[in-house]
N, C-alpha and C positions, 0 to 999 in steps of 0.2 A: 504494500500500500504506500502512494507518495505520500513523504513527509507535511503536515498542514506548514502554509508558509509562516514564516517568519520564526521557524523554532530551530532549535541546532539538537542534532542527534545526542542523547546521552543515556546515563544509566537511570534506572528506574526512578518514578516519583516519591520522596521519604519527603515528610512534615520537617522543616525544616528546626521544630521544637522536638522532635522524638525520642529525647535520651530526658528532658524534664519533666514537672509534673505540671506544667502550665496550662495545659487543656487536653482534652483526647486527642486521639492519634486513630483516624478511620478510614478505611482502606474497602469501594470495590474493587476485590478477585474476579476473575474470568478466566477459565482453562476448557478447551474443547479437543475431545478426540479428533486422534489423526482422522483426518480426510473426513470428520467429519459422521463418522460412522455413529449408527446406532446402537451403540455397545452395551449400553445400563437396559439392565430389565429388573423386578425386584430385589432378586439376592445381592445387584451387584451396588443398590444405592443405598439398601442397609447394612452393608458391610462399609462404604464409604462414607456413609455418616456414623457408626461406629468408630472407624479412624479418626475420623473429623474431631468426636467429641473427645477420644484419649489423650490426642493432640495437643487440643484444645486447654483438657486439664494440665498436661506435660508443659507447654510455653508460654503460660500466662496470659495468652491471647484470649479475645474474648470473641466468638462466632454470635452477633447481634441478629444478623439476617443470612438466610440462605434457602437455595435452592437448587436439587440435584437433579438434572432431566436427563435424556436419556443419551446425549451425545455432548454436553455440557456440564461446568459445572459453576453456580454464582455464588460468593462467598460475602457480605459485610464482614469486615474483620477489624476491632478494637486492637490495639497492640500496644499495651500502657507501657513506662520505662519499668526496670526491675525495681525491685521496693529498696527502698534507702537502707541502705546496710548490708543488700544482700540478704538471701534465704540462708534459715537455720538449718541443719542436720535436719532437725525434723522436716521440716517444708520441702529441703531438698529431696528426703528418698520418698515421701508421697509424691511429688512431680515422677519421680522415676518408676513409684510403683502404677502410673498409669501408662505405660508402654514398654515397659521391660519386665520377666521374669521375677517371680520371686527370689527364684535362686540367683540373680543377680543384684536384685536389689539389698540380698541379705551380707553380698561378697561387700557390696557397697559401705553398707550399714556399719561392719566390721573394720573394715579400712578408714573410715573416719573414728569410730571409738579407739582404734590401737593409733591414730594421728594424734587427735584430743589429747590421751595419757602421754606422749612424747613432749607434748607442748608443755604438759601440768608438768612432769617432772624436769622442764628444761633442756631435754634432747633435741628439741626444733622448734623453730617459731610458726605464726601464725597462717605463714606461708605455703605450708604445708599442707595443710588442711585446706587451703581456697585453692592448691591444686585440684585437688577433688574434686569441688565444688566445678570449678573451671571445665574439666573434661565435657561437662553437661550444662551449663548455665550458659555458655554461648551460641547453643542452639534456641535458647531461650527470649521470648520479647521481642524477637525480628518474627519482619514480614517474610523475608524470603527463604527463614531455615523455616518458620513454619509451612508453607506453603513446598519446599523441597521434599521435608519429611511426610507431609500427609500421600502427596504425590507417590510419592515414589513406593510407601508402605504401599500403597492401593495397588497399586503397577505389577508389584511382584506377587499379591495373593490374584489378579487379574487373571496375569502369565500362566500362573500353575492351573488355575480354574478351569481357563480354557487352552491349555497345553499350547499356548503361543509364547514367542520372545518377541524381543526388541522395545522400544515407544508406544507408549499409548497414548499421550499428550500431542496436539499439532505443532505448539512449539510453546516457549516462556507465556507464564501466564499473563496477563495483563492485571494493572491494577490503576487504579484513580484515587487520588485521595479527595476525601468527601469533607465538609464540613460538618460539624456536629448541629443539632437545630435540624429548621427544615431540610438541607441537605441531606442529612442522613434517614431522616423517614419517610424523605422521597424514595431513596435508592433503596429501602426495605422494601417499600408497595413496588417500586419495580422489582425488584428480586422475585415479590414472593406471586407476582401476578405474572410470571415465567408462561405457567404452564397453561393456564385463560389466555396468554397471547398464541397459546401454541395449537388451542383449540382441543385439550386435552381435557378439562374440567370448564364449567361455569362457573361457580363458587370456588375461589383460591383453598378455601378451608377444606376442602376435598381430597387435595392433592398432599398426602401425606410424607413424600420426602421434601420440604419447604419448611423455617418456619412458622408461619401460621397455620398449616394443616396440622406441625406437629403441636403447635400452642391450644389450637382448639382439639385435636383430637386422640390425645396426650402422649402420641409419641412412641417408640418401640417399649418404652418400660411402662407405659400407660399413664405418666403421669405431665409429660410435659412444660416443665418445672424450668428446663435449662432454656426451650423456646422462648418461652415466658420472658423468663429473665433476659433475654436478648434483646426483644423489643421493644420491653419499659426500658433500655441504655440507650437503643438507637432512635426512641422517639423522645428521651428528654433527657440525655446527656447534657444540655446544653444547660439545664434547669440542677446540675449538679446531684439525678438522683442516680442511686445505683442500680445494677444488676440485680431486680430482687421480684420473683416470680411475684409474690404476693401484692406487688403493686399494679399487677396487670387487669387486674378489676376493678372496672370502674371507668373513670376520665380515657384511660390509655386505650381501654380494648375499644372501648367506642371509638374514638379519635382516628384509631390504625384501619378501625372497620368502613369508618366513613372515607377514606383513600380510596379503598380498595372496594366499594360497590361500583356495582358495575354502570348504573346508570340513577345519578344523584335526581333526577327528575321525578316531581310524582307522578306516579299513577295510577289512572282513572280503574276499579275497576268494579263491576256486576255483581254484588251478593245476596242472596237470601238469608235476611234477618231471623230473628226467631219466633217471631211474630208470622212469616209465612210471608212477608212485603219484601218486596224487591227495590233494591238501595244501593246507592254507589256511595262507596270507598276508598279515600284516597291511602294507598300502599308504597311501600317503597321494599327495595328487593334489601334482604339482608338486616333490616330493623324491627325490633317492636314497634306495633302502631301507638301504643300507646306513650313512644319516648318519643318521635319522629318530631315534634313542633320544638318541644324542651332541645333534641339534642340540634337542630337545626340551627336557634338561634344561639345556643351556648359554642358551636362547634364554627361557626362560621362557616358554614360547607357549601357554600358557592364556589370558592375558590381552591375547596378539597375536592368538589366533585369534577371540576374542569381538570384537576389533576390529575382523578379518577382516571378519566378517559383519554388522555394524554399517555400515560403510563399502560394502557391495552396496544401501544403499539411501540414498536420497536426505538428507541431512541437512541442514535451513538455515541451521542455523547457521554452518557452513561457508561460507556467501557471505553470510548478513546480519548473525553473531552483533559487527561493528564488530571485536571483539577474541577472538584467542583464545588461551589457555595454560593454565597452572599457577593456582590460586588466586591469590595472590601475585604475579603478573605482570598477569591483571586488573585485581586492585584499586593497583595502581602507577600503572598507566595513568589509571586512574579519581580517584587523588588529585592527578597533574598535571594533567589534565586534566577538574577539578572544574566549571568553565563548560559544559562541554557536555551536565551531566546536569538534570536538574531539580533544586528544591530542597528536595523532600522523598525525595530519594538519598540512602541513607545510607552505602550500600557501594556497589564495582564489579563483583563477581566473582556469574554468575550459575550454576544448574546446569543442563547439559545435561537433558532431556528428552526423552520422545515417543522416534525412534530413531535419538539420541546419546546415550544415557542408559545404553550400554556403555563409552563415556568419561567418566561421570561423574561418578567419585571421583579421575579423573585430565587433565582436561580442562574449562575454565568460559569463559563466553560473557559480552559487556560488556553484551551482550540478551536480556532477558527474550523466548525469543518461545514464545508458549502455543498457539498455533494453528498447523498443519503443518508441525511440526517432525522 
């Protein structure tokens, strides 16, 4: 694909804050099977969301939104810096014990306690032991060792599955970094309305590897807790609240649900009362009637449902636009990182077009892209 003008080749987009604790760090992934192939069928996108979520415990990353279809894969990905001071022995081999053996995690365990006594008795300093630490923590808190690792574990149970070698990725994943705020619970309802674009489900809450099908429909262990907790981070990180399933009832799941109907309009329709009298009804797909006026005017959903529908269709900016948010978080990006643009760039912050162009008086791209968008 040509380069969009005015940018100069380089290596991946990283938050130019991403080692502080200044604000989140959000990141859409994109990765597609070679050529494109339709390779995932059930077994193979619950075993990749099984990796996803080991992973996930293993690098401190946090998966807000996603979606697995069947020749793709879309990732929201949180990636906070490592906590101040480093993990303790303990924190460390629970990270380890989500992706490694027991019996390795125990070789582990023991090698830091015979470390520790070296230090208490004066035989070695502290050095020693953040070796250990080290072997594993720098897989940790990046975008790109997470996304190598879940990769590649997937690849090789893939390989044996269906007694093939070689690639199964078309090439490096793509990523965009997102702004927290509206940015990033656009780029959930895009995520998770994947498979409604693909003509696969009507209702997103249907499609069970996403998500919202797993937040509503609770998930391979039935409880959908980790879902949950993904989408109260990615629709109000900005509002400083955590990752915490139990905040998803209520303000969030409405707010996320109103994105994601499919058509914010009312509709007229023909009922039989119980009185036997025929009477029309105004419905809307996806709501109680009887919340529909309250969540209306509390949600401001004129401007969610024009989003709605924007979001049922393909947007590229979305996976190539390098950057996306607020005017102002654009062009932020674009003044730190002044080297990567050409030198007849004079700003960062570009406008949505084509059809993202319902985000955009409230949404801007680090890429100009003029052609199918």
């Amino acid at each position: 694909m040509r380069r969009p003008k005015g940018m100069v080749k380089g290596t991946r987009w990283l938050a130019p804050w991403k080692d502080s604790f200044e604000r989140p760090v959000i990141y859409h992934c994109v990765t597609r099977v070679v050529e494109r192939r339709l390779a995932f069928g059930q077994a193979e996108k619950e075993k990749l969301r099984t990796f996803m979520r080991m992973y996930e415990n293993f690098s401190g990353c946090r998966v807000l939104a996603y979606c697995l279809m069947c020749n793709h894969v879309h990732l929201l990905l949180e990636v906070p810096p490592m906590v101040e001071g480093g993990l303790s022995d303990e924190a460390l081999l629970k990270r380890l014990d989500a992706i490694y053996s027991e019996a390795l995690v125990a070789e582990v365990a023991k090698e830091l306690a015979e470390a520790r006594k070296k230090v208490r008795d004066g035989l070695a300093d502290e050095s020693l032991v953040l070796r250990i630490h080290e072997r594993f923590t720098y897989r940790m808190h990046d975008l790109g060792e997470f996304m190598k690792a879940l990769l590649q574990r997937f690849t090789r149970w893939f390989n044996v599955k269906h007694e093939r070698t070689g690639t199964l990725w078309e090439s490096r994943f793509k990523s965009v970094l997102v702004e927290e705020g509206v940015a990033a619970r656009t780029m959930a309802a895009y995520i998770d309305l994947n498979p409604v674009r693909a003509g696969m489900v009507v209702n997103p809450a249907d499609y069970r590897w996403s998500s919202y099908g797993e937040a509503m429909g609770g998930g391979p262990k039935g409880n959908g807790k980790k879902a949950r907790a993904g989408l109260v981070r990615a629709l109000m990180a900005h509002k400083g609240w955590v990752a915490d399933a139990d905040l998803w009832a209520g303000r969030v799941s409405k707010e996320y649900r109103m994105i994601l109907l499919e058509d914010g309009e009312e509709k007229l329709k023909e009922m039989v009362n119980e009185a036997g009298e025929l009477e029309v009804k105004v419905v809307r797909k996806g709501m109680k009637r009887a919340n529909v006026a309250t969540e209306l005017d509390a949600l401001q959903t004129s401007r969610d449902v024009a989003l709605g529908r924007m979001l049922r269709c393909r947007v590229r900016y979305f996976t190539d636009g390098a950057v996306i948010g607020s005017r102002g978080f654009v062009d932020e990006i674009f003044t730190k990182c002044r080297d990567r643009f050409g030198n007849q760039r004079k700003d960062g912050a570009r406008k949505l077009r084509g059809s993202g162009s319902a985000a955009a008086d409230r949404l801007w791209s680090a890429r100009d892209l003029r052609k199918g968008v």
